[in-house]
Phi, psi and omega in degrees: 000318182295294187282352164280312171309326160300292178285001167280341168290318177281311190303301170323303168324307160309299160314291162354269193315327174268311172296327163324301198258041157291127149310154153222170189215141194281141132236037144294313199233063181307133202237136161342296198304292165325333172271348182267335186277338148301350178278334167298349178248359203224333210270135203267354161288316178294304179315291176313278196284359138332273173316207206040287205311323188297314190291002156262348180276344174262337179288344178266339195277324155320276195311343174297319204281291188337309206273015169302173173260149172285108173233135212174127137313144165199152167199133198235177181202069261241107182253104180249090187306298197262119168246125202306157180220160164262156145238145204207143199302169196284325195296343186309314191267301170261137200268311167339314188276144189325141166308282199296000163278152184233166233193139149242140187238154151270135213243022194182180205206138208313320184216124147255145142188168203236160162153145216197186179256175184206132171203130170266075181244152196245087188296339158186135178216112196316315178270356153250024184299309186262016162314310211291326174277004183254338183295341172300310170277351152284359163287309202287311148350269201337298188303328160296306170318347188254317191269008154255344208242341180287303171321321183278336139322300162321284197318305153357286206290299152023274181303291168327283180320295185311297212318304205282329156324285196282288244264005170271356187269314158315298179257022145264344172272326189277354169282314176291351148296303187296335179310287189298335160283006182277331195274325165320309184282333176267332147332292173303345185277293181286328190286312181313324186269327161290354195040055173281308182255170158274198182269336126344271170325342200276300226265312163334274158346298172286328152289345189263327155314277200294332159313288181307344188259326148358279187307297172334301184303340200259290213288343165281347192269305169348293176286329120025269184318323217252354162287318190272324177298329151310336175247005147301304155355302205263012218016071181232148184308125161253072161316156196275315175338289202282344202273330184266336201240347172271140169194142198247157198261345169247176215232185161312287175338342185248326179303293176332298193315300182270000186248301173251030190219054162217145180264168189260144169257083163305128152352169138263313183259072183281158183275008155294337155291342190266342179304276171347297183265014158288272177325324168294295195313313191304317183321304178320304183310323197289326177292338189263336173282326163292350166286330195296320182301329153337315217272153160288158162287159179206131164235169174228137152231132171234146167243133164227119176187221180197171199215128171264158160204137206189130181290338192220126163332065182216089187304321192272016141317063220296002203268353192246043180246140184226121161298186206186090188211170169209183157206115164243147190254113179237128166247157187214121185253130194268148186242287196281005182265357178276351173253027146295290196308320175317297221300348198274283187331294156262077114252316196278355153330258143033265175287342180305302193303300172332307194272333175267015135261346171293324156277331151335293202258011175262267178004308190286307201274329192275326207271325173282342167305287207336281192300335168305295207320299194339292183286342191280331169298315208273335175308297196279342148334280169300317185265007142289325160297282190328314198300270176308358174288310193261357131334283251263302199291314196288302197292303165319350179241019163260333209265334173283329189299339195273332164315304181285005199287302187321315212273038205049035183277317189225144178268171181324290177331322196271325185271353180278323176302336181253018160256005169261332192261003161284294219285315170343295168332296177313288185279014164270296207298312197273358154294325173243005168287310213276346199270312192293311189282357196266358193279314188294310180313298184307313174294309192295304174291341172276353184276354213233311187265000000 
């Protein structure tokens, strides 16, 4: 009983101890920082190229092994139906006999068989000489490539998150437009049965209604796309369950707040460059293990073993056991394969160069980016304020028009003209919320990769 009771306290421990260390993530109350550091452990592209990274770190530790010496057992076992014979002169075997009689001897025996150890090492062989240094530096690619695709992941998830921001921004003013135009239409509706309004006026009203609700539907579909791309994003199933249960937790305003009002640290050495002259260095590498083909080869091979040879099958028979070993040194110079080799040696020029303009103009082409985002962030900056200035401005001047609506001062019409030029509004300001935060994404990934 004490020991069914141990292990059932260990197995509970243990589940513990695995759920414990699963991330898990609120997305009711979704915070950036939280959709980006989670996209980072769950997202099945970082997860993919992560495996990437490993399998060049076991391919080099493979090329590590390859220079090992080839050690290996062999063994056969030959039932020789036909047994071959030679002929060689008779005085051999008889001193007596005429030069010119010839003698048949057989070189072999109803059963053979051999085994023994073997081993093979290559003290230097041109073509497998430079595997091992160029695969270090496809490690090290690698590794760049996994800490740009985690950046270019950030950015992403990023994007996604404002997309899903502004489009909850949208369709909450536009929840709150159908509302009141909802409440409109039943007025008009009611003034109409009294014959208060005309039919004209009636019939406004219910278009101006059915305009708004246009809109609810576009802005609710909107939000929808942009809810399953975050949560593609974030790599997670976008099931309706979460999709009804996501709701994010900074608003534009907070987003403005963590994004475009923190400064950039350009890099000196970003890793698209440092990727980049990773690549000159392999080239480099490669010419030069292609030069290596001029040079010869030295191999070393050994045998150590016995050989049966026996009329009748008795293996365990020492007396018909013969040892049998060697050691050999093979050197192999190569001649007609060098005007292969030239033609290798230049194309891997070639390419040395090719890739070191490839940095060059990755040098060239980042630095002009740069300073464009750069003036183009300080544009959306500034027509972001403004953008919220006149938000600001338009909503005090709906809240007075609707004042005067009530006291009969302006007729209907004149206040739906100033409620058309709020929503104008609405969607200039959330046009230059999403141009200014895609801007900051955009600073931020180019600061970095």
């Amino acid at each position: 009983m004490k020991k069914t009771y141990f292990l059932s306290l260990l197995l509970m421990v243990s589940a513990l101890s695995v759920a414990g260390q699963e991330k898990t993530i609120n997305i009711e109350a979704l915070a950036l920082e939280d959709a980006v550091s989670y996209s980072l452990t769950h997202s099945p592209e970082i997860i993919a190229q992560r495996l990437k990274e490993q399998q060049a770190g076991q391919k080099l530790s493979q090329f590590k092994l390859d220079y090992l010496p080839d050690i290996y057992a062999t063994s056969d076992l030959r039932r020789n139906l036909i047994i071959q014979s030679t002929p060689i002169p008779a005085m051999m075997l008889d001193p007596s006999a005429p030069k010119d009689e010839l003698a048949y001897m057989r070189f072999n025996t109803p059963w053979n068989s051999g085994a023994g150890l073997n081993v093979d090492f290559d003290i230097f062989n041109p073509e497998t000489a430079g595997r091992k240094s160029e695969q270090e530096k496809q490690l090290k690619i690698s590794r760049l490539d996994s800490r740009i695709a985690e950046n270019e992941l950030k950015a992403n998830v990023s994007q996604a998150y404002i997309d899903c921001a502004i489009a909850q921004a949208q369709l909450d003013a536009v929840t709150a437009d159908t509302a009141y135009y909802a409440l409109l239409l039943q007025e008009a509706k009611d003034l109409y049965r009294r014959e208060k309004i005309s039919l004209a006026d009636k019939n406004n009203s219910e278009m101006n209604y059915n305009v708004s609700l246009t809109r609810f539907y576009q802005a609710k579909n909107i939000l929808h796309n942009a809810r399953v791309n975050l949560l593609l994003s974030l790599g997670e199933e976008p099931d309706e369950d979460k999709l009804d249960r996501l709701s994010l937790s900074d608003d534009i305003q907070s987003l403005y707040s963590k994004m475009a009002l923190n400064g950039w640290v350009d890099s000196e050495n970003p890793l698209s460059q440092r990727r980049q002259a990773e690549l000159v260095s392999l080239s480099e590498i490669k010419t030069k293990n292609a030069v290596l083909k001029y040079a010869p080869s030295l191999s070393l091979s050994g045998y150590y073993g016995a050989n049966y040879f026996g009329k009748e099958l008795k293996l365990g028979n020492t007396d018909r056991w013969f040892g049998n070993s060697f050691l050999a040194l093979s050197l192999r110079i190569p001649i007609s394969r060098s005007l292969s080799t030239a033609k290798e040696v230049s194309q891997l020029r070639m390419q040395e160069q090719i890739e070191r303009e490839n940095l060059r103009d990755l040098q060239n082409n980042r630095r002009g980016e740069l300073s464009r985002e750069l003036a183009q962030l300080e544009t959306y900056k500034n027509n972001y304020r403004l953008k919220l200035a006149n938000l600001e401005l338009i909503a005090g001047n709906v809240a007075a028009k609707q004042l005067q609506l009530q006291k009969k001062y302006i007729l209907e019409s004149e206040f739906s003209s100033e409620k058309l030029r709020e929503q104008n509004t609405l969607q200039e300001y959330l046009q230059a919320a999403y141009d200014v935060l895609s801007a900051c994404i955009n600073m931020e990934k180019l600061t970095k990769n």
